[in-house]
C-alpha positions in Angstrom: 131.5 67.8 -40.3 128.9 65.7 -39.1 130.8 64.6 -36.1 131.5 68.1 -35.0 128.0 69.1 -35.2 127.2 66.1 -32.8 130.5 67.0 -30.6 128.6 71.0 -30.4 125.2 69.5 -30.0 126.6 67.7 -27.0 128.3 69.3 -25.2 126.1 72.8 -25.7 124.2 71.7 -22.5 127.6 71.2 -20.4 128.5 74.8 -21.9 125.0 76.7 -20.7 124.7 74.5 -17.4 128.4 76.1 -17.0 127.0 79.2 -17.3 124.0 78.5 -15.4 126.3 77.5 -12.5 125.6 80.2 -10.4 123.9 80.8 -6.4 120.7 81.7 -5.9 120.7 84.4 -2.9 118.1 86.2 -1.3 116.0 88.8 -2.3 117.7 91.3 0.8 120.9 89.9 0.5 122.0 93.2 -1.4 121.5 95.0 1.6 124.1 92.4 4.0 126.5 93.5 0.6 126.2 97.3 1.3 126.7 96.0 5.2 130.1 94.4 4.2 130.9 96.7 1.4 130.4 99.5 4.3 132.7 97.6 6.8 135.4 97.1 4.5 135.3 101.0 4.0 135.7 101.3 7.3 138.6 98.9 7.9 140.6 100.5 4.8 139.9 104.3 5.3 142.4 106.1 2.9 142.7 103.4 0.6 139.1 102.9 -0.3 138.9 107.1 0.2 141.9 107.2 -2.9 139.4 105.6 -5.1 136.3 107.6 -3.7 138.2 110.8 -5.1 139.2 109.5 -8.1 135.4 108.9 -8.9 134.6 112.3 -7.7 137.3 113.6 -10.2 136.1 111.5 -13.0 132.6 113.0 -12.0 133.7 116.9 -12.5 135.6 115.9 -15.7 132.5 114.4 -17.2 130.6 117.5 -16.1 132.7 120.3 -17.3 133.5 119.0 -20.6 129.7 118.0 -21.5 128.4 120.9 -19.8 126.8 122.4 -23.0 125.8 119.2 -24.0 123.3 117.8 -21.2 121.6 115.4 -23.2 125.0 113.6 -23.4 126.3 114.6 -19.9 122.7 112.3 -18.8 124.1 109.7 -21.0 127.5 109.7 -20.1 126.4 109.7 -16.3 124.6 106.5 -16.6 127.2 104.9 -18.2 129.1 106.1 -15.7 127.2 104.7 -12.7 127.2 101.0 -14.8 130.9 101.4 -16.0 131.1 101.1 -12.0 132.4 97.7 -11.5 135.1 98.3 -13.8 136.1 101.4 -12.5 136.7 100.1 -9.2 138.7 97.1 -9.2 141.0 98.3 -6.8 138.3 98.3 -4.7 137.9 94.6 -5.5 141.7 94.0 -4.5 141.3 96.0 -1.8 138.7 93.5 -0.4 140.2 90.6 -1.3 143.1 91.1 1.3 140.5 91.4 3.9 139.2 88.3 2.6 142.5 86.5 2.4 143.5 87.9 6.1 145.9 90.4 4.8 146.3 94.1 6.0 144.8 96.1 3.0 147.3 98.3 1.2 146.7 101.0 -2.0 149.6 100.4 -3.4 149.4 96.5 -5.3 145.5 97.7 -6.0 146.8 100.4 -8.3 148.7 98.0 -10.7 146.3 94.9 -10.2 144.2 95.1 -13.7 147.5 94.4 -15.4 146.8 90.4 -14.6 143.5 90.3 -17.2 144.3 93.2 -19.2 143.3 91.9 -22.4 140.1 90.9 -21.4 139.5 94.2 -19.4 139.8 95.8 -22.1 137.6 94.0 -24.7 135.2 94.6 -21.4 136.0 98.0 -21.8 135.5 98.1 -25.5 132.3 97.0 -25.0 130.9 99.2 -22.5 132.2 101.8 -24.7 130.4 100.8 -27.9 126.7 100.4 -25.7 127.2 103.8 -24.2 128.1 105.2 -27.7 124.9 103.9 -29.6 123.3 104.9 -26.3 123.7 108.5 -26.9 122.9 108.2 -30.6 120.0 106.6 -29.4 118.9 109.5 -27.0 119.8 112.2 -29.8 117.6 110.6 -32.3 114.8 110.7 -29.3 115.5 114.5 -29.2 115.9 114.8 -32.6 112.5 113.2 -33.4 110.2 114.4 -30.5 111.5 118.7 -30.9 110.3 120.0 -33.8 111.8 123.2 -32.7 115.6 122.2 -32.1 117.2 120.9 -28.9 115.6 122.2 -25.8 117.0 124.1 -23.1 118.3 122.1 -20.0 115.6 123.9 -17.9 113.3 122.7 -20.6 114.3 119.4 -20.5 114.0 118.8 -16.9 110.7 120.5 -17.0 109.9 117.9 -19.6 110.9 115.0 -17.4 109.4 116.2 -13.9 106.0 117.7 -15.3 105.6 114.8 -18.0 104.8 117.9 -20.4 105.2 116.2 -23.3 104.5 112.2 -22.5 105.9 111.0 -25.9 109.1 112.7 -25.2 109.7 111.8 -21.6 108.1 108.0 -22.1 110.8 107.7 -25.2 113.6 108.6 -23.3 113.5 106.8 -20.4 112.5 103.5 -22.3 115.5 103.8 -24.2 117.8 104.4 -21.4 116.1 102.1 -19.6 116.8 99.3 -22.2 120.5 100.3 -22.5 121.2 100.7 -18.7 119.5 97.0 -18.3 121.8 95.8 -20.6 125.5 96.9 -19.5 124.6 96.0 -15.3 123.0 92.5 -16.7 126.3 92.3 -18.5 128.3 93.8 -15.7 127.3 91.9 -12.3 130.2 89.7 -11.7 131.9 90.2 -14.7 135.0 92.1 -13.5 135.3 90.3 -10.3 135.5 87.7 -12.3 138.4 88.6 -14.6 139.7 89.9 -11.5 139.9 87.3 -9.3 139.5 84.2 -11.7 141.5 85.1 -14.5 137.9 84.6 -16.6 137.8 85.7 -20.7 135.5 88.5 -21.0 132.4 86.7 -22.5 132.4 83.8 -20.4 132.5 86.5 -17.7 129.4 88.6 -19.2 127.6 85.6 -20.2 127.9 84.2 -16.4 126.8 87.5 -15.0 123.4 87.2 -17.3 123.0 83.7 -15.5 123.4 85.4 -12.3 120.8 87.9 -13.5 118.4 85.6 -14.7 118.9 83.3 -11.7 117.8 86.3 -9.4 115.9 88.9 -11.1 113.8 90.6 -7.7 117.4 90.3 -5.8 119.5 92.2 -9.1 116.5 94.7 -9.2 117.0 95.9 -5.3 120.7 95.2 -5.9 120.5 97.6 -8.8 118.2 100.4 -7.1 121.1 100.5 -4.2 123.5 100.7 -6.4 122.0 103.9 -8.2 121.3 104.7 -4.2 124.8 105.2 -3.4 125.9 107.0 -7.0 123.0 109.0 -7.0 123.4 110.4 -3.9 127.5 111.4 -4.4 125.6 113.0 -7.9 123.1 115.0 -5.7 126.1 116.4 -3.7 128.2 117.6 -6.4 130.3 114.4 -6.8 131.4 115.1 -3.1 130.1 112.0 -1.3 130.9 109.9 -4.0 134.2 109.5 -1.9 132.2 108.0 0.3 129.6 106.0 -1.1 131.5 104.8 -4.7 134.0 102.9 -2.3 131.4 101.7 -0.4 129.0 100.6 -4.1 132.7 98.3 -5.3 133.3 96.5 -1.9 129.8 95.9 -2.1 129.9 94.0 -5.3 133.1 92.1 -4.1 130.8 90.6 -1.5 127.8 90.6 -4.5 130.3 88.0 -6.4 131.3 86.0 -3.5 128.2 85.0 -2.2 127.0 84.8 -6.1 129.6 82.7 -8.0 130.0 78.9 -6.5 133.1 78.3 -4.6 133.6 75.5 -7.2 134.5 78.4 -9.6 137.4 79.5 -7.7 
């Protein structure tokens, strides 16, 4: 017992130096991503556009059916917007045959997930459970800070653009600020990872915290743009999202190239 404890004690260094392993880029180097990611766009055209409808769709179907329910619909959009990188791994595939030197083509990207599936899923599985205590989490905020009942969804985003009542509005967006913090710290690389490295889904989280940690001003822009590009396909009815979700998962492609060390390949 005593030796493994030594063994652990060890080699725990090696382990979070592993982890640590990551680049340090720029502070505007998410904006040379959104160059790429929007070149790569350009050079696939209907491919990337496939998976730019399928997030518009998945945008309707989360609207329709929490339509009545906005305080979830808000939740389930953020979760959304973070669940991103997962969502678009055939964007990923997409530009790793640029990459590689290989005319893009739709087709093997619809099937590629199949080589990490497991650990995709247990990715999956955990996304799931944050954005499920994350709507608990805003209910209770409702629950607690309306006497009266639920609010109206005029109400509401009266509440959140007059600050009408600052306890409510303050609440709310600490809370999904804390949760939406979490799941892109957790998300950065970690699909392109299990993607393109065949990584198990927490060393793949815990690496993408390193990368977070390692550049916190350059994750911050990097996060802003990202809720750029969603936000705006969100302000146009899910419509541009053809555009601008393809462009958001090339992007992060070229986010995990330049910040995972070639050694890692």
């Amino acid at each position: 017992m005593r030796e493994k404890l030594d063994t652990l004690a060890t080699s725990a260094p090696e382990v979070l130096q592993r982890y640590a392993a990551v680049n340090k880029v720029g502070v505007l180097a998410p904006f040379s991503w959104v160059k790429k990611g929007s070149r790569d766009l350009l050079r696939c055209q209907f491919s990337s556009m496939f998976y730019g409808v399928a997030f518009a769709l998945m945008g309707w179907t989360v609207a329709f059916f929490y339509a009545g329910a906005y305080w979830l619909t808000l939740t389930a959009m953020g979760a959304f917007m973070l669940a991103g990188p997962l969502i678009a791994i055939g964007l990923y595939a997409l530009s790793r045959q640029i990459e590689r030197g290989e005319e893009p083509h739709l087709r093997p990207t619809l099937s590629c997930w199949r080589g990490n599936m497991s650990n995709l899923s247990i990715f999956a599985l955990v996304i799931g459970v944050v954005t499920l205590i994350w709507a608990r989490a805003s209910m209770v905020v409702f629950a607690v800070l309306y006497d009266s009942g639920l609010p109206t969804a005029n109400d509401f985003l009266n509440e959140l653009l007059a600050f009408k009542n600052i306890e409510f509005v303050v609440s709310y967006l600490i809370v999904g600020a804390l949760f939406a913090s979490f799941i892109f710290a957790i998300s950065v690389v970690a699909v392109p990872l299990m993607f393109d490295q065949g990584k198990d889904a927490i060393s793949a989280m815990l690496i993408s915290l390193s990368v977070v940690a390692r550049n916190p001003l350059a994750m911050l822009i990097w996060a802003a743009l990202l809720v750029l590009l969603i936000g705006i396909g969100f302000a146009t009815g899910f419509l541009a999202l053809v555009y601008t979700a393809p462009i958001a998962g090339h992007a992060t492609w070229h986010a995990y190239r330049d910040l995972i060390p070639v050694a890692e390949n």
